[in-house]
N, C-alpha and C positions, 0 to 999 in steps of 0.2 A: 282610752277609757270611755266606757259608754254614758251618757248624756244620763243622769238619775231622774229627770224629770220626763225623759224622753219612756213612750209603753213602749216602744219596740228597741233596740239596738240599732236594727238596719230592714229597711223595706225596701224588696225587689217588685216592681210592677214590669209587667212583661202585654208589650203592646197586641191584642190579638183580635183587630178590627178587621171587617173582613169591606173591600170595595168591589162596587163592581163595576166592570172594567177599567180600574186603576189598578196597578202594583201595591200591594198590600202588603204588612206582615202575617196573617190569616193565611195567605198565599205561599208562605215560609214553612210550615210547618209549626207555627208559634205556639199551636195548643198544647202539642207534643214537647215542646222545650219548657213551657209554662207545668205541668204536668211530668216531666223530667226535674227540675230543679225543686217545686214539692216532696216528691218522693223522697231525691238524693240531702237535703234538706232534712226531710225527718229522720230517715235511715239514720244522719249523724246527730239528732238528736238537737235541730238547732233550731226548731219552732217554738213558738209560744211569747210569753210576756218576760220582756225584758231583754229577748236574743231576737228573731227573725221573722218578717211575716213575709208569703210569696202571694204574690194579687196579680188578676187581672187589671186590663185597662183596655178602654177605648182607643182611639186613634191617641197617638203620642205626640204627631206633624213630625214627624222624624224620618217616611217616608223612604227617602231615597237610601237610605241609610239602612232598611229593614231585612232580618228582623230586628226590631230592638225593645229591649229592657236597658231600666235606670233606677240607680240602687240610692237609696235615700238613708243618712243624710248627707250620703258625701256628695250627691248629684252627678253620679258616675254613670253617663251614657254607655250600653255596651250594641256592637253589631255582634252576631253570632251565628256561626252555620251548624255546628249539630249536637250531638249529645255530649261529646268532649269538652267543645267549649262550654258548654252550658252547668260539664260536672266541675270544669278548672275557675269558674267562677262562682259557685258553692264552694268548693274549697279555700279557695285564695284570695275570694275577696269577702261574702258574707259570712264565712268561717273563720280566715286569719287576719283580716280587714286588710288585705294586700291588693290595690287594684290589678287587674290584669290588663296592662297598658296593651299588649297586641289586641285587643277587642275592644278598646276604647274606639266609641265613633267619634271621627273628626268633629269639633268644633263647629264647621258652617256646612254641616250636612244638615240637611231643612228635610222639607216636603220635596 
């Protein structure tokens, strides 16, 4: 049950820093997944106060691990490669709040 003091239910920020000449998420395609999970997100009707917000974010230091988004407030890191993953994680996690353990990033993946 969602937090009654909490305005949103669950918040996805999706890292879309861009470095140069470093390994980035920016470099992922992250705009596109950020901008994928919005859409698929409203499509199902799960924006707004009280259910889901989807943000950008600056560098995450998650780096090696990238791309990555981290869904608040379970504090659920995710790595992700493309539009699938990014529609199974609207689904099953900020819709059914089911983590999707295969896109969970490791624990001691850093920068």
């Amino acid at each position: 049950m969602a937090d009654p003091t909490s305005y949103y239910q669950r918040h996805i920020f999706f890292c879309l820093n861009q470095r140069d000449g470093e390994a980035c998420c920016a470099d992922h395609k992250a705009q596109a997944a950020f901008e994928r999970c919005k859409s698929q997100s409203k499509a199902l009707g799960l924006l707004g106060q009280g259910k889901v917000r989807v943000n950008k974010a600056g560098c995450l230091d998650r780096c090696a691990g990238g791309p990555i988004a981290v869904v608040y407030p379970e504090a659920v890191w995710y790595s992700y490669v493309d539009q699938a993953d990014i529609d199974e994680i609207v689904t099953s996690h900020l819709r059914d709040g089911v983590v999707v353990e295969r896109l969970v990033t490791p624990p001691d993946v850093g920068r």
